[in-house]
Legacy VTK file of the C-alpha trace (Angstrom):
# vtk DataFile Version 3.0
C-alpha trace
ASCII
DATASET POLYDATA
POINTS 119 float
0.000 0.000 0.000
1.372 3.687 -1.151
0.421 5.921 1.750
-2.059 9.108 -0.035
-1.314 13.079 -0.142
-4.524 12.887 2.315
-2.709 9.994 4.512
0.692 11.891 5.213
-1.806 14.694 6.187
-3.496 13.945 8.686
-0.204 11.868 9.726
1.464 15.335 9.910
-1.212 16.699 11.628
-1.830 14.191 14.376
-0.611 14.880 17.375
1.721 12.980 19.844
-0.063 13.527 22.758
-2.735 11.529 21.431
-1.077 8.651 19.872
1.489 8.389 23.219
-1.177 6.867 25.573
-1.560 3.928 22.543
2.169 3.270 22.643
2.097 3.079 26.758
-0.668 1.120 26.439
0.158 -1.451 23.600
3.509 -1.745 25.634
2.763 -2.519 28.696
-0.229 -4.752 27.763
2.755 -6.877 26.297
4.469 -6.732 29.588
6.621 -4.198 28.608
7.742 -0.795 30.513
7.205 2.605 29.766
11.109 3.718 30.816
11.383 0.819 27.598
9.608 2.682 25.492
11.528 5.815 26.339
14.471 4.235 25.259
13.399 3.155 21.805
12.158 6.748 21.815
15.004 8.477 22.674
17.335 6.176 20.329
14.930 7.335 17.440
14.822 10.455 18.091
17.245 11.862 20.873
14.755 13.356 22.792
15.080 12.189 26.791
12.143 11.983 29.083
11.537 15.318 30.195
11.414 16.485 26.051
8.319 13.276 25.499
6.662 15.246 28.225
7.562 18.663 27.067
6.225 17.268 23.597
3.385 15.849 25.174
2.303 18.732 26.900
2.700 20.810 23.982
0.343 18.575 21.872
3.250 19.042 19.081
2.106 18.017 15.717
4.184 14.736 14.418
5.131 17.149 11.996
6.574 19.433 15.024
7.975 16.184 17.008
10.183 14.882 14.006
11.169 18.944 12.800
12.634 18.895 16.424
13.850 15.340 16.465
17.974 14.180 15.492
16.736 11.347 13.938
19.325 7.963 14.676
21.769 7.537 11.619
20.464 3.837 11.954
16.846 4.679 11.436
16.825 3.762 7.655
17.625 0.162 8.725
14.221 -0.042 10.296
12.269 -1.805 7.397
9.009 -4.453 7.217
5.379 -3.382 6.964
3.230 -1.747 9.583
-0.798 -0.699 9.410
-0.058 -2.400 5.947
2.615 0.470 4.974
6.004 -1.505 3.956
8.131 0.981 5.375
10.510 0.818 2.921
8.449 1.927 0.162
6.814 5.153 2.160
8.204 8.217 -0.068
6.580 10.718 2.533
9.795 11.523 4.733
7.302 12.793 7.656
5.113 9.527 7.149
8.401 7.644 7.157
9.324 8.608 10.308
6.157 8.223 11.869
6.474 4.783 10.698
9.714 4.052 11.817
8.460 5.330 15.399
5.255 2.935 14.832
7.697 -0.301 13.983
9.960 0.208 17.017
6.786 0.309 19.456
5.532 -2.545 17.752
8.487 -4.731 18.279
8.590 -3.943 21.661
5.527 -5.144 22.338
6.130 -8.577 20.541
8.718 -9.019 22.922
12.027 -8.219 20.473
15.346 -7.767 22.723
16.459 -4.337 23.117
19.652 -5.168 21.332
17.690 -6.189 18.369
14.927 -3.148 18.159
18.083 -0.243 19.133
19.929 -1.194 15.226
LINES 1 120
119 0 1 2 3 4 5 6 7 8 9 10 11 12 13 14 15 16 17 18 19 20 21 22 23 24 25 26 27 28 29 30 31 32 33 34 35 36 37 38 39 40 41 42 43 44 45 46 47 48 49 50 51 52 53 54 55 56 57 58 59 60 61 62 63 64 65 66 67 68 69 70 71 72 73 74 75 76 77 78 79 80 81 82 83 84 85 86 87 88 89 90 91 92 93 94 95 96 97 98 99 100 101 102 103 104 105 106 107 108 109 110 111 112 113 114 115 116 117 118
């Protein structure tokens, strides 16, 4: 599936704030932590916990979170398909990196060792 103009949209416009409680969730349904999700966070990213929250509080935009984000070098090595998106084949930058940020969460919560998910 190719992701539509009206897709990375509303992907850009979403924000964080209300996608984060899903992650926490998802996570620690699987047993997982929320400092764990921090870390695949921060590797993404760079951000440490007190930016999420900042973020969070701000209701950025995931078009704000990833303008403000160093994205890892390693980042392009996240690949596979998520919500039916093969990652690899997203030509939206923004949706992209949404995507790699939706891949990492899921792994976590399929139980993946850290060493495996942090590339």
């Amino acid at each position: 599936m190719i992701p539509t103009p009206e897709h990375n949209e509303r992907m850009a416009k979403m924000t964080f704030a209300s996608v984060y409680p899903h992650y926490v969730t998802k996570v620690e349904r699987k047993g997982r932590t929320k400092e764990e999700l921090h870390e695949v966070i921060t590797w993404l990213t760079g951000f440490d916990d007190g930016q999420i929250q900042d973020l969070i509080d701000k209701k950025v935009t995931f078009e704000e979170f990833f303008a403000k984000a160093k994205l890892h070098p390693n980042a392009e090595m996240i690949t596979g398909t998520i919500c039916g998106y093969k990652i690899q084949e997203i030509d939206n930058p923004l949706t992209k990196q949404v995507r790699y940020l939706d891949k990492l969460v899921d792994e976590l919560a399929k139980g993946k060792k850290m060493e495996k998910i942090l590339r």
